[in-house]
PDBQT receptor file of N, H, CA, C and O in Angstrom, charges set to zero:
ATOM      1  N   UNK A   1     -14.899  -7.339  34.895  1.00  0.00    +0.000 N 
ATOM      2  CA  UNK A   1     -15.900  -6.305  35.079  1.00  0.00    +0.000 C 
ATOM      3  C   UNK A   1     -15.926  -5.431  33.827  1.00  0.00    +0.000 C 
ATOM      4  O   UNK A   1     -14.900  -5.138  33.212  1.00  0.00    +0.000 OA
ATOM      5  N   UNK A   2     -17.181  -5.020  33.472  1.00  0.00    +0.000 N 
ATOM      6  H   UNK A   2     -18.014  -5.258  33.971  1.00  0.00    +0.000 HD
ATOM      7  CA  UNK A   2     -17.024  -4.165  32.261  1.00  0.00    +0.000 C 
ATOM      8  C   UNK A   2     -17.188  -3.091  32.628  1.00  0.00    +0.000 C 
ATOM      9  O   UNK A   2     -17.666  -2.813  33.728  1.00  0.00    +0.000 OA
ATOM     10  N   UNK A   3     -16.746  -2.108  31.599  1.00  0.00    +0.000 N 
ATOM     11  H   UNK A   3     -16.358  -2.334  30.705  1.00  0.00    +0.000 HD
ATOM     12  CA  UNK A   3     -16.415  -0.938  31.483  1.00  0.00    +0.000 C 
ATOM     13  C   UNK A   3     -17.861  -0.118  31.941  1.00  0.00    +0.000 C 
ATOM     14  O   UNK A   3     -17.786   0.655  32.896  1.00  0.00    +0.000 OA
ATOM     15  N   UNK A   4     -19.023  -0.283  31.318  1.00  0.00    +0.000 N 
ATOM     16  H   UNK A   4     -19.084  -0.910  30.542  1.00  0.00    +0.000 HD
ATOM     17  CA  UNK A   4     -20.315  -0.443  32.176  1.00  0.00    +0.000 C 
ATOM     18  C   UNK A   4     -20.884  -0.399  33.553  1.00  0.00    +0.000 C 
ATOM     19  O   UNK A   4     -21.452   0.542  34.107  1.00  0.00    +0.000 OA
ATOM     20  N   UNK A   5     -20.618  -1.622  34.012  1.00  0.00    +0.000 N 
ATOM     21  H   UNK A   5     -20.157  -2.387  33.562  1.00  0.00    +0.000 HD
ATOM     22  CA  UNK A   5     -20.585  -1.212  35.101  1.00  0.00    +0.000 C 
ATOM     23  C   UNK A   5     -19.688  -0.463  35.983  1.00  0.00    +0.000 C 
ATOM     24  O   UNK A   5     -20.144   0.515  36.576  1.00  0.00    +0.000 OA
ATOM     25  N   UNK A   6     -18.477  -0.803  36.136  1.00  0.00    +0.000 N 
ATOM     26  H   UNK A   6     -18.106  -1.597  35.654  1.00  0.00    +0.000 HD
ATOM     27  CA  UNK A   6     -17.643   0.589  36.222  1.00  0.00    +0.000 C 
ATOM     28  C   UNK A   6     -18.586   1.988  36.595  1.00  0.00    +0.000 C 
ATOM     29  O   UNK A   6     -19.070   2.352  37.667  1.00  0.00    +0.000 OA
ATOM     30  N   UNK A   7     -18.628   2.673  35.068  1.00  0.00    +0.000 N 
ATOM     31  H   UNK A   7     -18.235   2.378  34.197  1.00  0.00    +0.000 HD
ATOM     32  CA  UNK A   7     -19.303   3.976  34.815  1.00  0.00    +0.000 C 
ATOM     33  C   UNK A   7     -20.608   3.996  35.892  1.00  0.00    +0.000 C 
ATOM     34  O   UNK A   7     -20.764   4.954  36.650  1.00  0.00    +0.000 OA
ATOM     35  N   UNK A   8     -21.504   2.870  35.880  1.00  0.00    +0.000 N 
ATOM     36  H   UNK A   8     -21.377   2.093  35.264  1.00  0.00    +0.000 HD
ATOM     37  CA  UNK A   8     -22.813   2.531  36.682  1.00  0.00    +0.000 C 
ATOM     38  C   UNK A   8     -22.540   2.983  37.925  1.00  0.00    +0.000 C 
ATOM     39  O   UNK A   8     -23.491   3.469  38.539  1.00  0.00    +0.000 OA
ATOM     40  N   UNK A   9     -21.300   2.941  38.546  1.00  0.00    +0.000 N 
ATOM     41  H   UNK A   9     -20.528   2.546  38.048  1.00  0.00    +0.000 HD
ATOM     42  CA  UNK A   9     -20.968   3.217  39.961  1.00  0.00    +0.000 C 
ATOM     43  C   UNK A   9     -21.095   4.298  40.701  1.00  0.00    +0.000 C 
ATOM     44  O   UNK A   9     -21.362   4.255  41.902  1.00  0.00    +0.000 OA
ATOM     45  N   UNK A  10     -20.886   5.510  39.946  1.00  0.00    +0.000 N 
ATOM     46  H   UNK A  10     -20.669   5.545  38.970  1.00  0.00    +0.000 HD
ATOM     47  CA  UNK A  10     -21.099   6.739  39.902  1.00  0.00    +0.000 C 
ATOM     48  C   UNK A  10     -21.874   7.276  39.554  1.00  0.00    +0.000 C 
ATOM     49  O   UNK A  10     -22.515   7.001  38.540  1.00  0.00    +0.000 OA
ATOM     50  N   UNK A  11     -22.114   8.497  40.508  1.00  0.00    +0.000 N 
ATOM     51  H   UNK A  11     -21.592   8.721  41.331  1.00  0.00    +0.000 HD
ATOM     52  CA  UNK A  11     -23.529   9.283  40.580  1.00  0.00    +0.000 C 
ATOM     53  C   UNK A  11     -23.822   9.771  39.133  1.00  0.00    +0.000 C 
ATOM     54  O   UNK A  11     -23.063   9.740  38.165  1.00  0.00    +0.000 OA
ATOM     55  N   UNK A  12     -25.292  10.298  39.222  1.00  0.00    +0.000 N 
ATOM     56  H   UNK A  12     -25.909  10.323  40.008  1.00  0.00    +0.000 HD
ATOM     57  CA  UNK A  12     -25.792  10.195  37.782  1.00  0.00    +0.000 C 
ATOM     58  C   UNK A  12     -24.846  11.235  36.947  1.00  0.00    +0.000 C 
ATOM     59  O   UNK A  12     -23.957  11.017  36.124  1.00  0.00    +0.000 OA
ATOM     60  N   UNK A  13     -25.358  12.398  37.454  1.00  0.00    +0.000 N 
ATOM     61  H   UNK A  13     -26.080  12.575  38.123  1.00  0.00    +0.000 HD
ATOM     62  CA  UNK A  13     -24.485  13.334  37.191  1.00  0.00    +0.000 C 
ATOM     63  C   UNK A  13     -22.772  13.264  36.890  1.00  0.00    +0.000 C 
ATOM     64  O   UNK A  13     -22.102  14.282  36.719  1.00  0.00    +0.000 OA
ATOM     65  N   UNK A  14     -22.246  11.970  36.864  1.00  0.00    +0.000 N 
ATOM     66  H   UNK A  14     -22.790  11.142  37.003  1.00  0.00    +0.000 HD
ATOM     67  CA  UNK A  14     -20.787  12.078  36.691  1.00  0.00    +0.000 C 
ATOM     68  C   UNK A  14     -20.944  10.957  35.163  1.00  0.00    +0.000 C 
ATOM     69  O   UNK A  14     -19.972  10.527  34.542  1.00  0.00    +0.000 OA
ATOM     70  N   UNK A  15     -22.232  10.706  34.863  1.00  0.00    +0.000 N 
ATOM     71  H   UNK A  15     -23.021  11.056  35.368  1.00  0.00    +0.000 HD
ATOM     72  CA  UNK A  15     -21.701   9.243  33.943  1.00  0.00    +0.000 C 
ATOM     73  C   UNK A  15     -21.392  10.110  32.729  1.00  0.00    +0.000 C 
ATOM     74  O   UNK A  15     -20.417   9.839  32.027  1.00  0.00    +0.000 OA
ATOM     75  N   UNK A  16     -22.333  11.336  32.405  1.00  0.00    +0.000 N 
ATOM     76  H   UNK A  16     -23.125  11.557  32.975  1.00  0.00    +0.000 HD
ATOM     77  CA  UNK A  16     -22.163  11.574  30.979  1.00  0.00    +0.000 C 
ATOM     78  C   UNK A  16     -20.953  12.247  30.814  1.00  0.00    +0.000 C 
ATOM     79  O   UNK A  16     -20.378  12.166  29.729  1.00  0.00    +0.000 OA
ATOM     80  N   UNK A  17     -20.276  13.184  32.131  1.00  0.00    +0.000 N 
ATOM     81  H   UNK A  17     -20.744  13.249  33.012  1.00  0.00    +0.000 HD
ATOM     82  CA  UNK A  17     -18.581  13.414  31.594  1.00  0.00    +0.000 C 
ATOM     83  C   UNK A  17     -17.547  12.330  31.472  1.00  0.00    +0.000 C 
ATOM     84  O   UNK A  17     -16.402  12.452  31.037  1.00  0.00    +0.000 OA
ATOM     85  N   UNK A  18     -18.251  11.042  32.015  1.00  0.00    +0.000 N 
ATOM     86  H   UNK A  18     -19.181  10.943  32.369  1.00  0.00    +0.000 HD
ATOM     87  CA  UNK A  18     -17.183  10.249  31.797  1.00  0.00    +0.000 C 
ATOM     88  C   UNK A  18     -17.172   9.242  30.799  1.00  0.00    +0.000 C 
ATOM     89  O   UNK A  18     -16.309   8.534  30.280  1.00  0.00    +0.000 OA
ATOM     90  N   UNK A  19     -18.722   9.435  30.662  1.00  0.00    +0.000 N 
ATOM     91  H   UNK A  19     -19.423  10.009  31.083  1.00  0.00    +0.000 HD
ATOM     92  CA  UNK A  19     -18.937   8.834  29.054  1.00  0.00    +0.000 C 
ATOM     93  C   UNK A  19     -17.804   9.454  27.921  1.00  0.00    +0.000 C 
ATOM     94  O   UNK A  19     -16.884   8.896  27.322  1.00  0.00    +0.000 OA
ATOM     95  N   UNK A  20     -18.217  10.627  27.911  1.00  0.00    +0.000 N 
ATOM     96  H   UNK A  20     -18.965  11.080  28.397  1.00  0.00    +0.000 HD
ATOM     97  CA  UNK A  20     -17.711  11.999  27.349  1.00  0.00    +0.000 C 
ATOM     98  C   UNK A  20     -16.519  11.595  27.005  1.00  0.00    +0.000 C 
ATOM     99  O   UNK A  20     -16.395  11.248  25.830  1.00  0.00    +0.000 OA
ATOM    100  N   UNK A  21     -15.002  11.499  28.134  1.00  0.00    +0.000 N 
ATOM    101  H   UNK A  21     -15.102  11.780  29.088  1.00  0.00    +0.000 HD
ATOM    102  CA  UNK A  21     -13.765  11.120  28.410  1.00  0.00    +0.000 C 
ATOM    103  C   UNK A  21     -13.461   9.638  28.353  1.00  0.00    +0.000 C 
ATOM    104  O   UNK A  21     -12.254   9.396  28.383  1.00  0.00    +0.000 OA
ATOM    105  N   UNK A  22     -14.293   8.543  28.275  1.00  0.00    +0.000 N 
ATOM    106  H   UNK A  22     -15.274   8.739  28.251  1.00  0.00    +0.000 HD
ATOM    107  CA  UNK A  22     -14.230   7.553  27.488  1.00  0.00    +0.000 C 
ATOM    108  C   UNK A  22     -14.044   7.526  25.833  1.00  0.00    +0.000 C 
ATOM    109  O   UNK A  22     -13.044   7.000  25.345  1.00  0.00    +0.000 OA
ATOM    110  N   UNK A  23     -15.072   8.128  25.006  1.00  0.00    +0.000 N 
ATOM    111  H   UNK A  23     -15.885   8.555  25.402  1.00  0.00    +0.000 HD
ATOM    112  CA  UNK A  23     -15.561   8.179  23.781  1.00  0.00    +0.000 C 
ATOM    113  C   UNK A  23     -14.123   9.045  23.064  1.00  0.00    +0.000 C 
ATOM    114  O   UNK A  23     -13.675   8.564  22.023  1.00  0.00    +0.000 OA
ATOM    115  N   UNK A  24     -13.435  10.317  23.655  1.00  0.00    +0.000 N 
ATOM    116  H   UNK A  24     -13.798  10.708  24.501  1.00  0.00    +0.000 HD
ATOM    117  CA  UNK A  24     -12.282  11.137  23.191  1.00  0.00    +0.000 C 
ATOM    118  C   UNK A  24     -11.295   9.781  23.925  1.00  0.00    +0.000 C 
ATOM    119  O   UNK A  24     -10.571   9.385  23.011  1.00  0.00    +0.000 OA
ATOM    120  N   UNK A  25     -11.097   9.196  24.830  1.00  0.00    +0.000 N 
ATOM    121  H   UNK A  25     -11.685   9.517  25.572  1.00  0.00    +0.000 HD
ATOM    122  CA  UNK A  25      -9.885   8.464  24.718  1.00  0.00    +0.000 C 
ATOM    123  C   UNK A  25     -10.237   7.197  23.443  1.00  0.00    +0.000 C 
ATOM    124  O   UNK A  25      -9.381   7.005  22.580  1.00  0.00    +0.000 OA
ATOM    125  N   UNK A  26     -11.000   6.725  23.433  1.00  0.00    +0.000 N 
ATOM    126  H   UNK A  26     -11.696   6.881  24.134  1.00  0.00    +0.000 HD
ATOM    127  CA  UNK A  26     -11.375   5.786  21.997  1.00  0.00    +0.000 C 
ATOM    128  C   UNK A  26     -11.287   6.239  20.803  1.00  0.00    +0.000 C 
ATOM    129  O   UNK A  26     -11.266   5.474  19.839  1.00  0.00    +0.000 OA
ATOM    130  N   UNK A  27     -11.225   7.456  20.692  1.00  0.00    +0.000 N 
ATOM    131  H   UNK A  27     -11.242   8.078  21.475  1.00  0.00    +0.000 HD
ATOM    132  CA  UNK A  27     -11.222   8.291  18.965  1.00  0.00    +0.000 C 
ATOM    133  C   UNK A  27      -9.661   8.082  19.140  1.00  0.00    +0.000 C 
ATOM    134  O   UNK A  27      -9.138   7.239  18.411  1.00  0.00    +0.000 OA
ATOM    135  N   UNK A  28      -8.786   8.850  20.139  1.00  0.00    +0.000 N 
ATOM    136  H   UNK A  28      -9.211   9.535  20.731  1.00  0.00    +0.000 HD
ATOM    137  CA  UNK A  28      -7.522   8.732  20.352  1.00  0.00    +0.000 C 
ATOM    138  C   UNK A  28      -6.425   7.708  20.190  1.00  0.00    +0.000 C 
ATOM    139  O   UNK A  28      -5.298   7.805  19.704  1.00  0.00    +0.000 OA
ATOM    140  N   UNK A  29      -7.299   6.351  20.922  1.00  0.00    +0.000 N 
ATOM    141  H   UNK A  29      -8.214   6.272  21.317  1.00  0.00    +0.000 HD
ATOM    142  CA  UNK A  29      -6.635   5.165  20.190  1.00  0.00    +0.000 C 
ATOM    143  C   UNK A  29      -6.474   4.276  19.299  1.00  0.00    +0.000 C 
ATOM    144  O   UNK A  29      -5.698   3.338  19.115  1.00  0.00    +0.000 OA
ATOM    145  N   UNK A  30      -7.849   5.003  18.472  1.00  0.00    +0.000 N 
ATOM    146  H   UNK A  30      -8.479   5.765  18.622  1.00  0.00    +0.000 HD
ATOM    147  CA  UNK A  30      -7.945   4.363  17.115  1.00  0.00    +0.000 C 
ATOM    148  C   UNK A  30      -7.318   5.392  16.333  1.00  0.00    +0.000 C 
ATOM    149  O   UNK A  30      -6.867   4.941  15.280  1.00  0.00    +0.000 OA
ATOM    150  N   UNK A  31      -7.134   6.663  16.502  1.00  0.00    +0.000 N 
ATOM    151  H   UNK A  31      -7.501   7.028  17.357  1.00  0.00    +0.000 HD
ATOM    152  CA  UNK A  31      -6.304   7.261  15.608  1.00  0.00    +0.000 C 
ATOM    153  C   UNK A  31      -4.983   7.258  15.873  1.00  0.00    +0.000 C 
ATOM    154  O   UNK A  31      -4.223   7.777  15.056  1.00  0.00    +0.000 OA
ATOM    155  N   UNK A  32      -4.442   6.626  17.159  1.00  0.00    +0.000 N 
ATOM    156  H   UNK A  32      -5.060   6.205  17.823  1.00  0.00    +0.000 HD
ATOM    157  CA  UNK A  32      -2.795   6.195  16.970  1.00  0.00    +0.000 C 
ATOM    158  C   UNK A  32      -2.991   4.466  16.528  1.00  0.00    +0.000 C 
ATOM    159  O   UNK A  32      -2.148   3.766  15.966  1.00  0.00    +0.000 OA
ATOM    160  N   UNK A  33      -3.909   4.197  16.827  1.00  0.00    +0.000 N 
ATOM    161  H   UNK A  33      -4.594   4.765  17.284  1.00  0.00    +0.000 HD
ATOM    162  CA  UNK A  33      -4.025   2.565  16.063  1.00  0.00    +0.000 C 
ATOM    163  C   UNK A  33      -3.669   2.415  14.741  1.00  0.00    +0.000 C 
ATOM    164  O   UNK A  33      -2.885   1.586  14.279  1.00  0.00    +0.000 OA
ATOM    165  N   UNK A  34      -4.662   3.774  13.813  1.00  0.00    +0.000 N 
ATOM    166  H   UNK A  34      -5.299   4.447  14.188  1.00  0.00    +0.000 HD
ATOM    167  CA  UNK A  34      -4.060   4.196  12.385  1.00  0.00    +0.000 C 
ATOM    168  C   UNK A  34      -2.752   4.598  11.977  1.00  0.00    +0.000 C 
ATOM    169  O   UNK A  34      -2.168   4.326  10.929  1.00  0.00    +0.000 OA
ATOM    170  N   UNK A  35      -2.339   5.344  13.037  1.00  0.00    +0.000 N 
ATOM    171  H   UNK A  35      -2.814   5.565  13.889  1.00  0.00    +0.000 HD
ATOM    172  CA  UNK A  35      -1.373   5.966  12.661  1.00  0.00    +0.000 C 
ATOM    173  C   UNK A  35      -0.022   4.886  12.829  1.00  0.00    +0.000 C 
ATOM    174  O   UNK A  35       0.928   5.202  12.113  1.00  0.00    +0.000 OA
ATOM    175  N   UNK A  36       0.191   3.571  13.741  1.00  0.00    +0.000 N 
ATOM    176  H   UNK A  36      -0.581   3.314  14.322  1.00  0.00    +0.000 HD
ATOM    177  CA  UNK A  36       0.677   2.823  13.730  1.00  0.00    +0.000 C 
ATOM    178  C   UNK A  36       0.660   2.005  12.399  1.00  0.00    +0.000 C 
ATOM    179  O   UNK A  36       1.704   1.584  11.901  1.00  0.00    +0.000 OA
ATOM    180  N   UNK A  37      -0.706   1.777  11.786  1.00  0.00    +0.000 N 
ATOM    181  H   UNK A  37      -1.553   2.120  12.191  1.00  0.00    +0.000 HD
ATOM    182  CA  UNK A  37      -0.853   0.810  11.117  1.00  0.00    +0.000 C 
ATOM    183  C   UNK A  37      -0.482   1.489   9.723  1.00  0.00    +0.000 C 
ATOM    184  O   UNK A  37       0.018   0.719   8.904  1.00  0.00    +0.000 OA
ATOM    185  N   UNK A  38      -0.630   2.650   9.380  1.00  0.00    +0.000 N 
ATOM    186  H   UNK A  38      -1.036   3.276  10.046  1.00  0.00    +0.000 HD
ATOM    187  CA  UNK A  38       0.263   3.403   7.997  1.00  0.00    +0.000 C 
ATOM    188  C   UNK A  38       1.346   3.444   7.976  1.00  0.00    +0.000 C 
ATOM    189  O   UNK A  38       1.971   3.140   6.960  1.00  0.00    +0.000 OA
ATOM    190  N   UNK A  39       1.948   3.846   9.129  1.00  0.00    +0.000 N 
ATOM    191  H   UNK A  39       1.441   4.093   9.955  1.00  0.00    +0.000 HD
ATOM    192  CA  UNK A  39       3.633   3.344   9.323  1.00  0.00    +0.000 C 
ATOM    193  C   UNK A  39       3.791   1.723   9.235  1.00  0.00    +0.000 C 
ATOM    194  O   UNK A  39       3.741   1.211   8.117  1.00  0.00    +0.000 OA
ATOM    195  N   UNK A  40       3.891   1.286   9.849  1.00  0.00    +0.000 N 
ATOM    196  H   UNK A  40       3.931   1.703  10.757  1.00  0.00    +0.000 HD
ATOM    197  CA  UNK A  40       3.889  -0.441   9.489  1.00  0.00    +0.000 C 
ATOM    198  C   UNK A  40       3.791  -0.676   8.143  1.00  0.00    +0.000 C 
ATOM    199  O   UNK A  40       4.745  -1.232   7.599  1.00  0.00    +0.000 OA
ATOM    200  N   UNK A  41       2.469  -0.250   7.246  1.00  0.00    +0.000 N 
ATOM    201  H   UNK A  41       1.694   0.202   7.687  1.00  0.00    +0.000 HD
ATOM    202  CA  UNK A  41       2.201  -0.767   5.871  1.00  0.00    +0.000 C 
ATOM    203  C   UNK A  41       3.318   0.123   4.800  1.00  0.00    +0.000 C 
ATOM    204  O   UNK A  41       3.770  -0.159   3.691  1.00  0.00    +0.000 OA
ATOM    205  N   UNK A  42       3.483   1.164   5.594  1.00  0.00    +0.000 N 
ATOM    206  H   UNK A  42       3.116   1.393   6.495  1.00  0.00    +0.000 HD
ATOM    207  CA  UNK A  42       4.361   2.049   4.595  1.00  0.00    +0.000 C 
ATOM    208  C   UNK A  42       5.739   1.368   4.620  1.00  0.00    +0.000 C 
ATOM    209  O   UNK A  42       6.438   1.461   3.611  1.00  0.00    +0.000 OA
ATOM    210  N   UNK A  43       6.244   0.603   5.830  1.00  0.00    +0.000 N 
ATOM    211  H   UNK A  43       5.676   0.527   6.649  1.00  0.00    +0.000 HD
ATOM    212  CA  UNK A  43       7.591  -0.084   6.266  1.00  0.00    +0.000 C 
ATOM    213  C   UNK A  43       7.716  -1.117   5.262  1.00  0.00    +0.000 C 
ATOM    214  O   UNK A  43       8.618  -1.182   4.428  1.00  0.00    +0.000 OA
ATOM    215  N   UNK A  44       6.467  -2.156   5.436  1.00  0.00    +0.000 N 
ATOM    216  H   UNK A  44       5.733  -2.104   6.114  1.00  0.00    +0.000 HD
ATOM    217  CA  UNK A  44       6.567  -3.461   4.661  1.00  0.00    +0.000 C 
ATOM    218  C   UNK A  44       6.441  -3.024   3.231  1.00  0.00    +0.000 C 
ATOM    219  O   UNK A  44       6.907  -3.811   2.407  1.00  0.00    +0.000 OA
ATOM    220  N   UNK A  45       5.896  -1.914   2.779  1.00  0.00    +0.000 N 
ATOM    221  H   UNK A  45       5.517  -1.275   3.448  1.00  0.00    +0.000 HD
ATOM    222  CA  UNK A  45       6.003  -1.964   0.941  1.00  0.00    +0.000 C 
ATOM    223  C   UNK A  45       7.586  -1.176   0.631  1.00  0.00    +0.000 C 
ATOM    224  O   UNK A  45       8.062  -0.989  -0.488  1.00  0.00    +0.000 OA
ATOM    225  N   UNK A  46       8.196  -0.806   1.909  1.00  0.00    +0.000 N 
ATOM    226  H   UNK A  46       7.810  -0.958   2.819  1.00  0.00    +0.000 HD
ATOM    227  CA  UNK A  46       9.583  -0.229   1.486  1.00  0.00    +0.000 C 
ATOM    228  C   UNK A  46      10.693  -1.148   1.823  1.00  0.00    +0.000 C 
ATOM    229  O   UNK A  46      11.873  -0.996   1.505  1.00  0.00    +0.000 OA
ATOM    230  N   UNK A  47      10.209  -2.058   2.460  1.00  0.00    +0.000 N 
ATOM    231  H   UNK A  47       9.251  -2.182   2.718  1.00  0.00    +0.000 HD
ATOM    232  CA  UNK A  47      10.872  -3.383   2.586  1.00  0.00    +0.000 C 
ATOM    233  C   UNK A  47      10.428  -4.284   1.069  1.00  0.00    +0.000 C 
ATOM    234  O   UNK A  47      11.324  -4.924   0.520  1.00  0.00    +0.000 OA
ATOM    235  N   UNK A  48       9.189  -4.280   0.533  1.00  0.00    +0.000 N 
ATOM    236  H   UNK A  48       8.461  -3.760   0.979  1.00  0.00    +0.000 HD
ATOM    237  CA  UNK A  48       9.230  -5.523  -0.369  1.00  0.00    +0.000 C 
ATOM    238  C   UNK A  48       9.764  -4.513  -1.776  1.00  0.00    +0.000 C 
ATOM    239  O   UNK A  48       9.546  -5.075  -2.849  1.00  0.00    +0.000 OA
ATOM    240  N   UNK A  49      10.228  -3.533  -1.855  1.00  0.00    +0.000 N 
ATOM    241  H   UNK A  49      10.405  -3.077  -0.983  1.00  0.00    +0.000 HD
ATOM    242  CA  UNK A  49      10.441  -2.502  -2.725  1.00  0.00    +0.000 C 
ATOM    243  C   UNK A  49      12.068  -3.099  -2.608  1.00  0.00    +0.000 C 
ATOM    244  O   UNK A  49      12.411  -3.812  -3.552  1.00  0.00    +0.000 OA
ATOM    245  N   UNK A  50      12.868  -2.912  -1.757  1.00  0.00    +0.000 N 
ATOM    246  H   UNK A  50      12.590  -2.333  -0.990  1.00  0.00    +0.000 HD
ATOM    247  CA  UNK A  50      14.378  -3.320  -1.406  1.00  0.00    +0.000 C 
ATOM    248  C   UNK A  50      14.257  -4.625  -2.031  1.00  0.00    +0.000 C 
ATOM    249  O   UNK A  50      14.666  -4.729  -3.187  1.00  0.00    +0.000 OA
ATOM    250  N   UNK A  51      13.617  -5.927  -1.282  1.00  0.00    +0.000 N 
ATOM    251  H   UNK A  51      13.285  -5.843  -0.343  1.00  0.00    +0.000 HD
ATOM    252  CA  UNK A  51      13.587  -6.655  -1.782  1.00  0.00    +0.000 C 
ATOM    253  C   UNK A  51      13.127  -7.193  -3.352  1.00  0.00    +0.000 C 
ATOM    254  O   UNK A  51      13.612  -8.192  -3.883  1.00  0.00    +0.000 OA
ATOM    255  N   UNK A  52      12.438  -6.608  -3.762  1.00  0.00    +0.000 N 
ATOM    256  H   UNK A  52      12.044  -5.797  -3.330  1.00  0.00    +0.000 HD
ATOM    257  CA  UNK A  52      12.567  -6.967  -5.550  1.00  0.00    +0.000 C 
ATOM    258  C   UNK A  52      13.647  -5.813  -6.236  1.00  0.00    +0.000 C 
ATOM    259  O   UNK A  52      13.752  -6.021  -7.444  1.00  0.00    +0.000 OA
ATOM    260  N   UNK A  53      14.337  -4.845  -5.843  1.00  0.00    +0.000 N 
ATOM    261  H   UNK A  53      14.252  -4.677  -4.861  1.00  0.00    +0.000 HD
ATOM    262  CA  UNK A  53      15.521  -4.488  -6.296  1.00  0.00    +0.000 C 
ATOM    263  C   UNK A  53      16.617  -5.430  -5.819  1.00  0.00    +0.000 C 
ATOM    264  O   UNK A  53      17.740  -5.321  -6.312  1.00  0.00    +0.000 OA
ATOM    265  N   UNK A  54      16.358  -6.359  -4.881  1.00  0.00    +0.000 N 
ATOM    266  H   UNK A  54      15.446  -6.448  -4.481  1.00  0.00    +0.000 HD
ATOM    267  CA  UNK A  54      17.692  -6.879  -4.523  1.00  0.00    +0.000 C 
ATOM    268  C   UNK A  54      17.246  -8.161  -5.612  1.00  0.00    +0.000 C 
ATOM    269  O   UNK A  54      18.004  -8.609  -6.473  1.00  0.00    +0.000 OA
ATOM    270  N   UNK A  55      16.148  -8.530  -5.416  1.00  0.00    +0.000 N 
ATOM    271  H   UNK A  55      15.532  -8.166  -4.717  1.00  0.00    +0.000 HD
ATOM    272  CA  UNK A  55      16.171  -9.867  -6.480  1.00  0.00    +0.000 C 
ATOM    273  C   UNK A  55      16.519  -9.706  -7.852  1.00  0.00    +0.000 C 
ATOM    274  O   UNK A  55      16.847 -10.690  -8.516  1.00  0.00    +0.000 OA
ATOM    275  N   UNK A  56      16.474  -8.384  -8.417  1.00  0.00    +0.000 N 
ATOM    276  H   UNK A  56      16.208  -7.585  -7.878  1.00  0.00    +0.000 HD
ATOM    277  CA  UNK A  56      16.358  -8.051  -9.963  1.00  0.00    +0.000 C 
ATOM    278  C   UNK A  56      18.425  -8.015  -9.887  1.00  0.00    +0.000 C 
ATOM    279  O   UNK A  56      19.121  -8.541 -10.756  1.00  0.00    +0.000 OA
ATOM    280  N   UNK A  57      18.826  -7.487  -9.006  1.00  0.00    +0.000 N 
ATOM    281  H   UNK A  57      18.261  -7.060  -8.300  1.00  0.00    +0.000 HD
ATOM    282  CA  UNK A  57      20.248  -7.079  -9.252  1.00  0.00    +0.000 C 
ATOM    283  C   UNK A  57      20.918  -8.927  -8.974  1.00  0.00    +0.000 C 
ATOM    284  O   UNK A  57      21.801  -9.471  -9.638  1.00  0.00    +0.000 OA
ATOM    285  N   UNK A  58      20.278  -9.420  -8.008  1.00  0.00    +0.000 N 
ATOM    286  H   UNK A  58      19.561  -8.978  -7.469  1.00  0.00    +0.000 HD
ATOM    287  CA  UNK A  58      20.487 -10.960  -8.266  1.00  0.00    +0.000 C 
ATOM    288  C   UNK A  58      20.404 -11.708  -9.272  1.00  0.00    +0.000 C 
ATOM    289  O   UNK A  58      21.183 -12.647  -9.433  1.00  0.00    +0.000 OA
ATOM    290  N   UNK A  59      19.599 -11.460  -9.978  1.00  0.00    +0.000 N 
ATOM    291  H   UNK A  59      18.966 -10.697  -9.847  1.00  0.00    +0.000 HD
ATOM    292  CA  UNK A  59      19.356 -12.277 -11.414  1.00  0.00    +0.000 C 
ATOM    293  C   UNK A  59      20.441 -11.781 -12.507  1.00  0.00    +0.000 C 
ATOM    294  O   UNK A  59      21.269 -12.453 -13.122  1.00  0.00    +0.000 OA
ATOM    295  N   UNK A  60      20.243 -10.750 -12.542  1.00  0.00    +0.000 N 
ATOM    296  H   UNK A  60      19.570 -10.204 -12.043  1.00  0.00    +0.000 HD
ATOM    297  CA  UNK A  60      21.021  -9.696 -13.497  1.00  0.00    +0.000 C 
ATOM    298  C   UNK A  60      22.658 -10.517 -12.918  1.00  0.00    +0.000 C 
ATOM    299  O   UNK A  60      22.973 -10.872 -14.054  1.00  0.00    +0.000 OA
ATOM    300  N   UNK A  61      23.319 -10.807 -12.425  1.00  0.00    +0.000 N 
ATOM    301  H   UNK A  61      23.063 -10.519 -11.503  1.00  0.00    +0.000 HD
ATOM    302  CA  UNK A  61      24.340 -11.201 -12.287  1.00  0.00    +0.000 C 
ATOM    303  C   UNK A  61      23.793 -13.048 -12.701  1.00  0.00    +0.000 C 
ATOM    304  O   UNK A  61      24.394 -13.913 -13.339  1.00  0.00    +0.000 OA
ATOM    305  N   UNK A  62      23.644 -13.051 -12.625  1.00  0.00    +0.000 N 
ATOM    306  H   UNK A  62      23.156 -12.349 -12.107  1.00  0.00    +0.000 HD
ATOM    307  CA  UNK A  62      23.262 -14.697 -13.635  1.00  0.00    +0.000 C 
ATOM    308  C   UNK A  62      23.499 -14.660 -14.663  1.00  0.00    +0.000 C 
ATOM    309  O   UNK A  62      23.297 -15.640 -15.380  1.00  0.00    +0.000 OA
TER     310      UNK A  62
């Protein structure tokens, strides 16, 4: 069932606050969606950062 009809179910008068409280929970999970996904990208370039200091101190002992 979509989200659509859902909302359709309810009297007229209730769709646009719940439009309303749809649209702020969607800003909400795309801005912890972001906020997940800068942490993550910030993780993996401080991970591939370790890793080419660990490869350079590897060689360097060669």
């Amino acid at each position: 069932m979509e989200l659509s009809d859902v909302i359709n179910k309810f009297p007229d008068e209730l769709r646009e606050p719940i439009l309303a409280l749809v649209e702020v929970i969607r800003k909400e999970d795309i801005r912890l969606l972001r906020e997940d996904m800068e942490r993550g990208f910030r993780e993996l370039r401080e991970a591939i950062h370790e890793l080419t200091l660990a490869q350079k101190k590897s060689e360097e002992r060669l």
